[in-house]
C-alpha positions as YAML, in Angstrom:
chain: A
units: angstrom
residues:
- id: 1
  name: UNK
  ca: [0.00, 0.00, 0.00]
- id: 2
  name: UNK
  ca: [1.31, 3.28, -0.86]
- id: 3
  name: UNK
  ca: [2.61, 5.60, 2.31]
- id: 4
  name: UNK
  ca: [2.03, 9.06, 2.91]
- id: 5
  name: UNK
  ca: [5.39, 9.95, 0.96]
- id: 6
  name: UNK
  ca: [4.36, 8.17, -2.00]
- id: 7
  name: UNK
  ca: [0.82, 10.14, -2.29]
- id: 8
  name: UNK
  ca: [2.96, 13.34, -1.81]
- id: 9
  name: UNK
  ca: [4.49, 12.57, -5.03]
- id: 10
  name: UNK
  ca: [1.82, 11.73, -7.12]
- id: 11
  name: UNK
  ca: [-0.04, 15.12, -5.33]
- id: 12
  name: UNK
  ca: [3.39, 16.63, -7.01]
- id: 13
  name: UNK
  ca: [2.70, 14.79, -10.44]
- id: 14
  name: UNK
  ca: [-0.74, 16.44, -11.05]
- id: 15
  name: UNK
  ca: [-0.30, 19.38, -9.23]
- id: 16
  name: UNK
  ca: [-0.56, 21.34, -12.98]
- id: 17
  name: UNK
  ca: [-4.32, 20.50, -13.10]
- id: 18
  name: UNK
  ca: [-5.20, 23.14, -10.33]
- id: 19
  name: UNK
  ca: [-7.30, 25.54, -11.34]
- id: 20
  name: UNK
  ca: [-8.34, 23.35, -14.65]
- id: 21
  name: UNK
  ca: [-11.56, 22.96, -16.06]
- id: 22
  name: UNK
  ca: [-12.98, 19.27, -16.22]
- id: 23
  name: UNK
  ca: [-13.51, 18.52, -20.25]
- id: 24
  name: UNK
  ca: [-14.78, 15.15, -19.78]
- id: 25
  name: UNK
  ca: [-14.78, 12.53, -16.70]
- id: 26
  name: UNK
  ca: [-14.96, 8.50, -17.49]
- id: 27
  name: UNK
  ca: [-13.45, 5.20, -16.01]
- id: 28
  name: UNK
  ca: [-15.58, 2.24, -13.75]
- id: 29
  name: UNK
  ca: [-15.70, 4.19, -10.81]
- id: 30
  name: UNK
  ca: [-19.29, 3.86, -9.19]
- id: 31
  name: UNK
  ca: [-19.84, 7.49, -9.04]
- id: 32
  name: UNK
  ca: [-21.88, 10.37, -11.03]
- id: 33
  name: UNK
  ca: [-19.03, 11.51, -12.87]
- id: 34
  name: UNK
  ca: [-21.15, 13.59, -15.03]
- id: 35
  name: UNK
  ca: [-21.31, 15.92, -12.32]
- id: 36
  name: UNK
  ca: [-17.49, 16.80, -12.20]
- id: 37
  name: UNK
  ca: [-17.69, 17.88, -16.29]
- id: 38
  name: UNK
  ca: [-17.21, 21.61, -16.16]
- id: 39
  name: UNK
  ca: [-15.84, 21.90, -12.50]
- id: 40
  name: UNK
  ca: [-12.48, 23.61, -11.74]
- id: 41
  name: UNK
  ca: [-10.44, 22.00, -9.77]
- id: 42
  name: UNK
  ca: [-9.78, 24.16, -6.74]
- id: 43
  name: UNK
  ca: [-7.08, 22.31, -4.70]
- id: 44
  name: UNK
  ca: [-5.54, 18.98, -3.90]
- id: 45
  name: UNK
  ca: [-4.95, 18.27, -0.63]
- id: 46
  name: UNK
  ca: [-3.64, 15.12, 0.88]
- id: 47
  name: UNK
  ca: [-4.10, 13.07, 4.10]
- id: 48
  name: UNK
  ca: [-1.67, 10.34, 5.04]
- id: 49
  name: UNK
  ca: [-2.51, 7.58, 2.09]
- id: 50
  name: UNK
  ca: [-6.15, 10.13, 0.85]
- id: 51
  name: UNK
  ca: [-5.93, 12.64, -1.97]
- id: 52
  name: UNK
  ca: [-8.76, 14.89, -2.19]
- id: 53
  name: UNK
  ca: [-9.61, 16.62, -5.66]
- id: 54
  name: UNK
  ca: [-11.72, 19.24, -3.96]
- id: 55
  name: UNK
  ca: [-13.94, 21.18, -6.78]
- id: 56
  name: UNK
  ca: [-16.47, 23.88, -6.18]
- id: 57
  name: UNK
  ca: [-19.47, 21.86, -4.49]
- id: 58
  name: UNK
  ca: [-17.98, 18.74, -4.32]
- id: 59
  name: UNK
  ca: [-14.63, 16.79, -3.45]
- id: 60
  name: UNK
  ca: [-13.46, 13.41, -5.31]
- id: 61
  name: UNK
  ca: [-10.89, 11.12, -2.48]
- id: 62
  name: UNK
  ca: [-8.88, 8.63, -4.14]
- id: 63
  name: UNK
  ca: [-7.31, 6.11, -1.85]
- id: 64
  name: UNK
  ca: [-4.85, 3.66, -3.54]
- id: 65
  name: UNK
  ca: [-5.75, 0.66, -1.35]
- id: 66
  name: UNK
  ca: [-2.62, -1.75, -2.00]
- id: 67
  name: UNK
  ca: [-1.94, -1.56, -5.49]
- id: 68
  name: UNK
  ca: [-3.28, 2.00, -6.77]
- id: 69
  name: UNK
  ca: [-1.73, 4.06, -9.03]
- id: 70
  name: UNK
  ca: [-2.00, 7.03, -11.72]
- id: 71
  name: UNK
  ca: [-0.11, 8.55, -14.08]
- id: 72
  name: UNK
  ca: [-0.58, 11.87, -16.04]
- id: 73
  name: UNK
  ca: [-1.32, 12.46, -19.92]
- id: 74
  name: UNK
  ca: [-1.13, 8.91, -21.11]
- id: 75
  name: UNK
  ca: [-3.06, 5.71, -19.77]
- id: 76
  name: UNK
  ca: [-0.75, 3.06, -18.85]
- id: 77
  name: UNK
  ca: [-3.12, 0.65, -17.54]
- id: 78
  name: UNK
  ca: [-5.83, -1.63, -19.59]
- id: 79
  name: UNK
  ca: [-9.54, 0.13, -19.36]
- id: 80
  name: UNK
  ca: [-10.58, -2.76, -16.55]
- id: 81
  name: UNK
  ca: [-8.41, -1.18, -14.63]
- id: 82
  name: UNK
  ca: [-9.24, 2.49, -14.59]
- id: 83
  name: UNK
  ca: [-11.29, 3.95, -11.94]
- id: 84
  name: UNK
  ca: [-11.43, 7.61, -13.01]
- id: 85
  name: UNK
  ca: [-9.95, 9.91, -15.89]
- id: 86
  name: UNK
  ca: [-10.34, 13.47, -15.60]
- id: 87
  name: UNK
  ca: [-9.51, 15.27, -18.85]
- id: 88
  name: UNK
  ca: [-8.30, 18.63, -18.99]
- id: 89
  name: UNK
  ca: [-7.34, 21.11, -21.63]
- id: 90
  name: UNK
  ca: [-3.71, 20.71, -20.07]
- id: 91
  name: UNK
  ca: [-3.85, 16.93, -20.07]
- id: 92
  name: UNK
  ca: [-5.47, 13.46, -18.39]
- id: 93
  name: UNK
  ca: [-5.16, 12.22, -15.23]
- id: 94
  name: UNK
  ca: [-6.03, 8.63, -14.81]
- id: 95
  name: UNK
  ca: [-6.15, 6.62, -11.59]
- id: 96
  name: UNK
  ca: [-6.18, 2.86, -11.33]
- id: 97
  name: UNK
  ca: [-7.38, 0.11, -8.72]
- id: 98
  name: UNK
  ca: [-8.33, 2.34, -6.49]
- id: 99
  name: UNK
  ca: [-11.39, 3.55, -4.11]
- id: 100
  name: UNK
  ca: [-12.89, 6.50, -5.67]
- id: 101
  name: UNK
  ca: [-15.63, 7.86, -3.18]
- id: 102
  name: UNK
  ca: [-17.66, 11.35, -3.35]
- id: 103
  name: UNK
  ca: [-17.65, 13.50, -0.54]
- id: 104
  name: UNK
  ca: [-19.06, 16.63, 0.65]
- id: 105
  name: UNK
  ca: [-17.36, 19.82, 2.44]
- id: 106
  name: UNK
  ca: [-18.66, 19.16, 5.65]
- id: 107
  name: UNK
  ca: [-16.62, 15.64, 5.17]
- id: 108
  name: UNK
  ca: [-13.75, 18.13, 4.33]
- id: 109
  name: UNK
  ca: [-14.00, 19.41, 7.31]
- id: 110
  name: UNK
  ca: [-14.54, 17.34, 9.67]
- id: 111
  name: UNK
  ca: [-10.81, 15.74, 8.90]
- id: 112
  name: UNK
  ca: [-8.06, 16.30, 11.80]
- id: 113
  name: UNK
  ca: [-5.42, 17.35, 9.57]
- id: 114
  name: UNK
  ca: [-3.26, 17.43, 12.44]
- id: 115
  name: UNK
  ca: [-3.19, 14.15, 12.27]
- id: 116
  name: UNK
  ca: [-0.90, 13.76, 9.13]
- id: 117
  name: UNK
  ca: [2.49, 13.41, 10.09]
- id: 118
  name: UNK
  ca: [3.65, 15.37, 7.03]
- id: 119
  name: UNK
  ca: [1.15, 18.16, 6.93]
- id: 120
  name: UNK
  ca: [2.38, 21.79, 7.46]
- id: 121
  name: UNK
  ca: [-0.09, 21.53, 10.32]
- id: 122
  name: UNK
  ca: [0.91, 18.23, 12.38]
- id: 123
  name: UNK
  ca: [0.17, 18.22, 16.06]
- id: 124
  name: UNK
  ca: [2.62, 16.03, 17.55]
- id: 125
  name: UNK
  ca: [0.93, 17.21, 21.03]
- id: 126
  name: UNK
  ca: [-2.21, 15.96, 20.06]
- id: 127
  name: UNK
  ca: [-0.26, 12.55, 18.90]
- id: 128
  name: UNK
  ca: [0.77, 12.58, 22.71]
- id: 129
  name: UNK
  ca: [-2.55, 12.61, 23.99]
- id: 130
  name: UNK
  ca: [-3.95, 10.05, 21.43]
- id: 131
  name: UNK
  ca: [-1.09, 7.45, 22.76]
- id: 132
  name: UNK
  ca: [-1.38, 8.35, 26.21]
- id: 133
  name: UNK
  ca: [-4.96, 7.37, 26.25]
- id: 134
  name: UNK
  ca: [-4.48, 3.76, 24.83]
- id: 135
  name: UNK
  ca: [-2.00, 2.07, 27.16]
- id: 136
  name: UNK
  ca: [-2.80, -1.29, 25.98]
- id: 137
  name: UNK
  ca: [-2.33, -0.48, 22.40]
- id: 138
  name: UNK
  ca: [0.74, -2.28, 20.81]
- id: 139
  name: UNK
  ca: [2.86, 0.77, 19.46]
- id: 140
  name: UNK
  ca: [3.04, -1.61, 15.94]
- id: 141
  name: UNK
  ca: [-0.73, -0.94, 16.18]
- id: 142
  name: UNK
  ca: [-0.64, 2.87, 17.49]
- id: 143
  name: UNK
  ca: [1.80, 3.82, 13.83]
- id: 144
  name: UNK
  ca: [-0.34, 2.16, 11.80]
- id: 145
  name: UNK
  ca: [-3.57, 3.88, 13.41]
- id: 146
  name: UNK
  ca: [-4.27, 6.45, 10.63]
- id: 147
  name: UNK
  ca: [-6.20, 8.28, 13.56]
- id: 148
  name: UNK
  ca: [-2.50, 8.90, 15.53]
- id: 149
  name: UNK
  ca: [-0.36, 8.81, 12.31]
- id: 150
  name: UNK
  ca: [-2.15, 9.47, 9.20]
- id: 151
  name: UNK
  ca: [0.29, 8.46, 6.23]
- id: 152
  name: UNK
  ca: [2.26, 5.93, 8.05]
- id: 153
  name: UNK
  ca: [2.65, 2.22, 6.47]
- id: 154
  name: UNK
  ca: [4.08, -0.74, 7.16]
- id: 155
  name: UNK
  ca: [7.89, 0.12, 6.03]
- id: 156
  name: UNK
  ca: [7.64, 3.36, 8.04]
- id: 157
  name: UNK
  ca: [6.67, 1.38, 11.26]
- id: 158
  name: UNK
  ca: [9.39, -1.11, 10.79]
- id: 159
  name: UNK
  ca: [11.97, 1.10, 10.22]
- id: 160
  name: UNK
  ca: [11.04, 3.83, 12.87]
- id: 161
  name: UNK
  ca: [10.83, 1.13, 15.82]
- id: 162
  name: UNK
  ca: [14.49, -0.03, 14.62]
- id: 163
  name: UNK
  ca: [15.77, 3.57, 14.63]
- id: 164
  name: UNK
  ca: [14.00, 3.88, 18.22]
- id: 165
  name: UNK
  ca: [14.88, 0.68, 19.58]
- id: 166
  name: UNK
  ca: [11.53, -0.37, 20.75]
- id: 167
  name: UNK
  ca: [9.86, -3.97, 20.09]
- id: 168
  name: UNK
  ca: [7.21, -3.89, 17.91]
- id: 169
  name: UNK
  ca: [5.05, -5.43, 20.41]
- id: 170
  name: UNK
  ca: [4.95, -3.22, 23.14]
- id: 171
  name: UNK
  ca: [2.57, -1.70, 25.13]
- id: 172
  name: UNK
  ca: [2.12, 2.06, 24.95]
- id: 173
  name: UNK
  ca: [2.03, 2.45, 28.20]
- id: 174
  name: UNK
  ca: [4.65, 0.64, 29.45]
- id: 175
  name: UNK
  ca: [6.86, 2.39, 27.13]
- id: 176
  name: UNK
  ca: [9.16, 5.94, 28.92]
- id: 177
  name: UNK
  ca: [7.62, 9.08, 28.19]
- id: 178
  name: UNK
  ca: [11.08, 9.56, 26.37]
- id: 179
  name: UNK
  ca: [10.69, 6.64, 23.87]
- id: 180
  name: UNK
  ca: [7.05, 8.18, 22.99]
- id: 181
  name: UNK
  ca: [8.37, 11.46, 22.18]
- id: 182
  name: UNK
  ca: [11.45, 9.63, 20.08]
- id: 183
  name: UNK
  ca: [8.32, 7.47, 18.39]
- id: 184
  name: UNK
  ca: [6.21, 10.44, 17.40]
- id: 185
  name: UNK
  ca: [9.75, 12.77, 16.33]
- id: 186
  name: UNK
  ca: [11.09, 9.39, 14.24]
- id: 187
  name: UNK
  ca: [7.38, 8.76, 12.27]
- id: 188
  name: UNK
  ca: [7.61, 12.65, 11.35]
- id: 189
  name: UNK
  ca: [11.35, 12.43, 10.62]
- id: 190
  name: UNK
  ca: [11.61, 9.01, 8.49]
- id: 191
  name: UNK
  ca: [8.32, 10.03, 6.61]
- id: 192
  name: UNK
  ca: [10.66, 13.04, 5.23]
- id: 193
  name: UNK
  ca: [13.33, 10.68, 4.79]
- id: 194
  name: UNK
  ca: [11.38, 7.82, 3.07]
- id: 195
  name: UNK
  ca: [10.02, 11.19, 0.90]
- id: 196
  name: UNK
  ca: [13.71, 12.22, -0.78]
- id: 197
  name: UNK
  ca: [14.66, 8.36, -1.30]
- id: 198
  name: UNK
  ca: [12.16, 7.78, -2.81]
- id: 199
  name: UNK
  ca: [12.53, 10.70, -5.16]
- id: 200
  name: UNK
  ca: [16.11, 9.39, -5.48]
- id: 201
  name: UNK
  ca: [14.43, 5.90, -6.68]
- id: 202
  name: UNK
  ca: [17.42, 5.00, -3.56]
- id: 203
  name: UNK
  ca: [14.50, 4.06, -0.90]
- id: 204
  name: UNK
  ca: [14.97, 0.51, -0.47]
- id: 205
  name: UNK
  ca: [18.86, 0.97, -0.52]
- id: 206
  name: UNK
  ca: [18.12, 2.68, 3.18]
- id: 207
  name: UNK
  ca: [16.32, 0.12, 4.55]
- id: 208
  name: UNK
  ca: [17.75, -1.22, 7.81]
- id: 209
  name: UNK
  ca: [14.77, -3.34, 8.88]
- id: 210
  name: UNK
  ca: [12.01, -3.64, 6.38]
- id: 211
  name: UNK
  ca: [12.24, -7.32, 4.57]
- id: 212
  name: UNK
  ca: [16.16, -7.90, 5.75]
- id: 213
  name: UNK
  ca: [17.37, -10.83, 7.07]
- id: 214
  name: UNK
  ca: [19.98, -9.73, 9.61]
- id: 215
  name: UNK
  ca: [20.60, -6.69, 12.03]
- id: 216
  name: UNK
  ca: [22.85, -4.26, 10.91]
- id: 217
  name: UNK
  ca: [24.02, -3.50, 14.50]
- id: 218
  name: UNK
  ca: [24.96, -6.56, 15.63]
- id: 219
  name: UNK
  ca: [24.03, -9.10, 12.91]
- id: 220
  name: UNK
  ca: [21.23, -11.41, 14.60]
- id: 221
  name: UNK
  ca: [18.68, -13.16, 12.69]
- id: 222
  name: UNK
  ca: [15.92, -10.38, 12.39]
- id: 223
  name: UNK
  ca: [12.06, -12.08, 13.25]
- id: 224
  name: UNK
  ca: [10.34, -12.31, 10.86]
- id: 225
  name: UNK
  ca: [6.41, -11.80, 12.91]
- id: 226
  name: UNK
  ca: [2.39, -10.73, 12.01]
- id: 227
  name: UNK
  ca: [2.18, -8.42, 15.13]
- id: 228
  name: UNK
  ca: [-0.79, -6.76, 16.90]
- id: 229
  name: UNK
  ca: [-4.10, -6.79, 15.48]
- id: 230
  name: UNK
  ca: [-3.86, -5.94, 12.26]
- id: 231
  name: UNK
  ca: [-1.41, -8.76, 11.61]
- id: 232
  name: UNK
  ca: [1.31, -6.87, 9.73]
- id: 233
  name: UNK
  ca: [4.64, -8.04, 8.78]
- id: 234
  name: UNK
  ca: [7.49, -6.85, 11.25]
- id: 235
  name: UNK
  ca: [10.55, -7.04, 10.79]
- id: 236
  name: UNK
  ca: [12.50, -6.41, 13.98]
- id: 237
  name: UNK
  ca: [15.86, -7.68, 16.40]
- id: 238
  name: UNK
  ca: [15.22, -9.22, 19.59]
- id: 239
  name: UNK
  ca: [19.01, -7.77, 20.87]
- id: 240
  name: UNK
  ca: [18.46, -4.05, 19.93]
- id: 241
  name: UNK
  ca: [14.11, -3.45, 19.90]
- id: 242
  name: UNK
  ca: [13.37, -3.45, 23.75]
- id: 243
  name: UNK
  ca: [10.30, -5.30, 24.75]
- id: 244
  name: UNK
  ca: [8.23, -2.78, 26.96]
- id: 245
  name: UNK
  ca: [5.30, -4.83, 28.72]
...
């Protein structure tokens, strides 16, 4: 599933269609895409792993699921494939096996964009509060809680709780106020990071945790684990990740 970073850069890709007028709108999506023909588009705003195509009465999200994607002036993907186009006198954008849902401003809204760790806006106080008020939360669980860390995915989690040093198990409130403020600096911090590797096409060349075999500080046999409740792959070291419980 794409991360926050990711949808930053496609946000980047189609950023030239602001302020374009809607020529035509097709693709399977189960919406009335008649009524987008004629719209400008106003803004795009993201939200962790949500784009928002926000238009004068009405705002399009795309979420990517696990295997969205788009790409800009040319579709690269067969026709089963293809949620929504949006043509515009500067070009197409086309979005593929994705969610494509309508929503209104009050939706808009009602959104805590403080919430997104790499908004302009993110409260990492608020973040604070969220945690402290779920001590039996597993902190694998508490990253991946788009609530408390909007944009954060799987790699993100593995590789912040190897920078930190904390098991991917724990319990949030077992865990030193200090390691909480290291967890909510590290998901901003790595978020960035993951943002310019990937640019780089260099991301996987940085990771330390995420799918690797053996820790690079002192060369252990990573485990390999589903953890917490959503069951997501961790990759972690038993020597170096303390267990808080």
């Amino acid at each position: 599933m794409p991360e926050g970073p990711s949808i930053l850069l496609m946000k980047e890709s189609i950023q030239k269609f602001e302020g374009g007028k809607v020529l035509e709108a097709t693709g399977n999506a189960k919406i009335e895409k008649e009524i987008l023909v004629a719209q400008t588009l106003n803004e795009i705003k993201t939200f962790g792993k949500q784009t928002y195509l926000i238009f004068d009465n009405i705002a399009v999200r795309i979420h990517l699921l696990m295997f969205g994607s788009h790409s800009v002036d040319e579709q690269t993907k067969p026709d089963r494939q293809l949620r929504l186009s949006l043509l515009f006198s500067e070009g197409s954008i086309y979005f593929y096996t994705c969610h494509v849902k309508m929503v209104d401003k009050e939706f808009l809204e009602s959104i805590d964009w403080e919430a997104d760790v790499m908004s302009d806006v993110w409260n990492p106080a608020k973040a604070i509060e969220k945690l402290k008020s779920n001590p039996e939360m597993m902190v694998c669980d508490a990253l991946m809680d788009q609530d408390i860390f909007s944009g954060v995915g799987n790699i993100i989690k593995n590789e912040v709780l190897f920078r930190i040093g904390v098991h991917p198990e724990s319990l949030l409130g077992k865990m030193p106020d200090k390691k909480i403020k290291e967890l909510i600096k590290e998901a901003r911090n790595y978020s960035f990071d993951f943002l310019e590797w990937k640019r780089e096409f260099t991301l996987k060349k940085h990771w330390l945790a995420h799918t690797k075999k053996n820790c690079p500080k002192c060369g252990q046999k990573f485990i390999k684990k589903q953890t917490g409740k959503g069951k997501r792959r961790s990759f972690f070291c038993e020597t170096d990740q303390k267990l808080y419980q």
